[in-house]
N, C-alpha and C positions, 0 to 999 in steps of 0.2 A: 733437180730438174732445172734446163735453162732455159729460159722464153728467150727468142730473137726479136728484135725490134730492127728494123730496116728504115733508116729516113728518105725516102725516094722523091717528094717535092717540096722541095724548102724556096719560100720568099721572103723578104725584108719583112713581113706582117705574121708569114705563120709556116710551119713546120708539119706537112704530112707523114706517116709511113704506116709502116705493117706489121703487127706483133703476130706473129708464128710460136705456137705450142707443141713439145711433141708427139702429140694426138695429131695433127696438121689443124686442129680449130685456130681461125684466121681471125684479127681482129683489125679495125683499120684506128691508126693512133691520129694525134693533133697536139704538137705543142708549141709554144712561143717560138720565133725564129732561132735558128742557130745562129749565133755570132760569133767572131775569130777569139781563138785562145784568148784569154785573158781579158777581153772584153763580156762585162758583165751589166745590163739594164735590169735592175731590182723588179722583180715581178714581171718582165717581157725578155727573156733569156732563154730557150732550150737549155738541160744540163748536157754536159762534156758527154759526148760518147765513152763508152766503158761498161764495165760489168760490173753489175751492184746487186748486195743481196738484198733480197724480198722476203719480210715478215710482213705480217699483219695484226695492225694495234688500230687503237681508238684515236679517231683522230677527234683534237678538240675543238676544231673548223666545222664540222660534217656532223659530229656528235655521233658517230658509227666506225665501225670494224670496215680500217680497208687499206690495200698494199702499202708498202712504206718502203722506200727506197733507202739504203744505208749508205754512208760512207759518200756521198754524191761533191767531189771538191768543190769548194765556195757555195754551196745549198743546204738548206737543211728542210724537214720536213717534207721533203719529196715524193708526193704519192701517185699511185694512179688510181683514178676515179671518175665517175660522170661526167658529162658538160656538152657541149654540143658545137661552141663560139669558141674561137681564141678569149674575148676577155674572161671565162671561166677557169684558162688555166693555172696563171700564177705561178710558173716552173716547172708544173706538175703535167706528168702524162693523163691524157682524155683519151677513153674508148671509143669505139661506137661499131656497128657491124657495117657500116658503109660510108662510102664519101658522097656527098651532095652540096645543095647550094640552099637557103631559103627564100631567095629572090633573085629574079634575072639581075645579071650582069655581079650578084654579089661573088666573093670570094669564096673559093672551094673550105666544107668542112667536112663532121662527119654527124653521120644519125647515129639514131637508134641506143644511145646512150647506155640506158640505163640497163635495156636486152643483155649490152656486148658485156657490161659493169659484174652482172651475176657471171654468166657465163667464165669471166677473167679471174674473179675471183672466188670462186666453187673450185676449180682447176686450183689456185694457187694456195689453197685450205687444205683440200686434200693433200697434195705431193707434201704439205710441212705435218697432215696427220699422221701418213705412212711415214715420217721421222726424215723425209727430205730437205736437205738445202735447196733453197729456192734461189735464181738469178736473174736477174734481164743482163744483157748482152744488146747493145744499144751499136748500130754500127753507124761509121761516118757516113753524110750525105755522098751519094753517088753523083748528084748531078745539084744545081745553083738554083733554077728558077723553075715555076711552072712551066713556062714556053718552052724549056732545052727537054724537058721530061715528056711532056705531049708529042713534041715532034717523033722522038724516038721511045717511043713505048707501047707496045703494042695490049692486044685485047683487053690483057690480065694486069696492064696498070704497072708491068715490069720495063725496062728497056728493052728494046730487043736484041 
């Protein structure tokens, strides 16, 4: 099975997109800014776009069973899990079922956390019970900033 992940609004502070299953269940992601090749900020970094396979171990942060990103160049420990804020992610992809704000004028994130957390990975237990390779497929940012993304995106949060 391959999850798609789409990074569609990246700023200097933080990293939106959209993880697609092939069921069509939608998830909306959050991670550290993307920065240019080879530059790397320890703990505020997006990883490298690419394809990475996905098991599921114990993490010993979380103290629970949850996705694990393999092979991820200059990272390790790479998971996707919880969180709501950019400081909760640490490298790692955050779920949630939607994007919103928790106060006017603050910085786009995402809800619902813990909802989209099951739903992500119930989906990614299964495909590896029925003996699947599991992957993300992480694609480059399509567009630089919030403002280039609003201007040209319509209803569904896509370019148009």
């Amino acid at each position: 099975m391959t999850i798609y992940m789409v990074r569609d609004d990246c700023t200097e502070k933080r990293t939106l997109g959209t993880m697609t299953f092939p069921d069509s269940f939608v998830v909306q992601t959050l991670e550290d800014p993307v920065r240019p090749a080879g530059v790397k900020v320890m703990g505020d970094t997006a990883i490298p776009s690419g394809t990475y396979k996905i098991t599921i171990t114990r993490s010993k942060r979380f103290q629970r069973m949850l996705p694990l990103l393999h092979n991820v160049p200059g990272f390790g420990g790479v998971r996707i899990h919880p969180g709501n804020g950019i400081g909760d992610t640490s490298g790692c992809v955050l779920v949630g079922t939607q994007r919103g704000t928790f106060s006017e004028g603050a910085d786009q994130t995402i809800v619902r956390s813990k909802e989209a957390m099951e739903q992500v990975q119930s989906r990614i237990a299964a495909a590896i019970a029925n003996g699947e390779q599991v992957y993300l497929d992480i694609v480059t940012p399509r567009v630089t900033t919030s403002e280039t993304f609003q201007a040209s995106a319509d209803a569904t949060g896509f370019p148009s």
